[in-house]
C-alpha positions as CSV (number, residue, x, y, z in Angstrom):
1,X,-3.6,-18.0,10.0
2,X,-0.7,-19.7,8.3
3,X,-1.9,-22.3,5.6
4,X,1.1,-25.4,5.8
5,X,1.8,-27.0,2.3
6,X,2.9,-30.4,1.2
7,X,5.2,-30.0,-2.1
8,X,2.5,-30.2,-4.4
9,X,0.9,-26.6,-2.7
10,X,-1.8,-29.3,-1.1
11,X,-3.3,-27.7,2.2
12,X,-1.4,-30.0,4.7
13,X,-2.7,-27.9,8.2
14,X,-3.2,-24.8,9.2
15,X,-1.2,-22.8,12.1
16,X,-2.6,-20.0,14.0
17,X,-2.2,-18.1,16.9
18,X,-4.5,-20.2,18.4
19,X,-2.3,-23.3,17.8
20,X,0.7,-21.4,19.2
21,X,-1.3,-20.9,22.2
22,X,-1.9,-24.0,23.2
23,X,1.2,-25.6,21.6
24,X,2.9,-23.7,24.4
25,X,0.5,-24.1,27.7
26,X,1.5,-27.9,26.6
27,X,4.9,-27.1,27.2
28,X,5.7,-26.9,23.7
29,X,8.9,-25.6,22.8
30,X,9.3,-22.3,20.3
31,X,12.2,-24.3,18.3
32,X,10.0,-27.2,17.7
33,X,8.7,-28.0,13.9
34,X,5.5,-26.4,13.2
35,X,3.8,-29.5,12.4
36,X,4.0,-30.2,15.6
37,X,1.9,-27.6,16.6
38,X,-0.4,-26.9,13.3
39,X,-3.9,-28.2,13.0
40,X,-4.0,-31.1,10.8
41,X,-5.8,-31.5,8.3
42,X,-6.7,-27.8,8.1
43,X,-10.2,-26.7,7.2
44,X,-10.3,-24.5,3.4
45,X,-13.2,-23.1,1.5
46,X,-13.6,-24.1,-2.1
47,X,-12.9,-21.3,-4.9
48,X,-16.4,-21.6,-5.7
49,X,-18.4,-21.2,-2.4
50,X,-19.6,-18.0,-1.8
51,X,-18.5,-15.2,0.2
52,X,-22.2,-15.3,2.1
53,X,-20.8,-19.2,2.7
54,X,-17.7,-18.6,4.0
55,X,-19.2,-15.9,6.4
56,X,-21.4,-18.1,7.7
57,X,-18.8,-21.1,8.1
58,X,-16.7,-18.4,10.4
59,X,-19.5,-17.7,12.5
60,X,-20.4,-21.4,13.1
61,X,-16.8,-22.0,13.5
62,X,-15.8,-19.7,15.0
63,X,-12.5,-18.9,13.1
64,X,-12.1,-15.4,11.4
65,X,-9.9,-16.9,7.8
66,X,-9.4,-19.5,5.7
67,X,-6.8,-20.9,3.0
68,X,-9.0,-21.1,-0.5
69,X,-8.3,-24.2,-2.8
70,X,-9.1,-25.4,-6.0
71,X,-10.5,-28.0,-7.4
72,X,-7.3,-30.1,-7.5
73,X,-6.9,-29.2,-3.5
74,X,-4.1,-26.5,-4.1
75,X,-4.3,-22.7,-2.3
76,X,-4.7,-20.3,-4.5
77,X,-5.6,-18.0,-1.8
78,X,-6.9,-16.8,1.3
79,X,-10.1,-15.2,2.8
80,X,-10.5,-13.3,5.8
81,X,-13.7,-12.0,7.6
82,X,-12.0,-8.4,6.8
83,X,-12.2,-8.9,3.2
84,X,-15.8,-10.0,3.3
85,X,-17.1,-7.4,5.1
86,X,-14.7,-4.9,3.2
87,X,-16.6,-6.3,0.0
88,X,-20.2,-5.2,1.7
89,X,-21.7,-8.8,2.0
């Protein structure tokens, strides 16, 4: 997973292998613009939801990370089903 950023460090989409995937069984081409192939607008948890949260938005998901913003819509990071099962939750 590959957060995309507008100037301001505002989550403009997200690009994962996923998106490469299909970007290329459409006949996308590997030179194109990433936007063109990114999920827009991309899904992030808040700084403040909880790590039992965020679990349970990748299960119903189905997605295994996620950008984190702040309150202002920034990243200030990233989560990953590693990390909350590394933490023991």
């Amino acid at each position: 997973m590959q957060a995309v950023t507008a100037g301001d460090r505002r989550l403009a989409g997200i690009f994962t292998d996923g998106d490469l995937r299909r970007w290329r069984l459409k006949g996308g081409n590997l030179c194109a613009q990433g936007q063109d192939a990114m999920t827009s607008p991309g899904f992030s948890l808040s700084a403040t939801q909880l790590a039992t949260e965020a679990q349970a938005i990748f299960q119903e998901r189905k997605i295994s990370a996620a950008p984190v913003t702040s309150d202002v819509g920034q990243i200030i990071g990233a989560i990953n089903t590693h990390d909350i099962h590394k933490a023991g939750v």
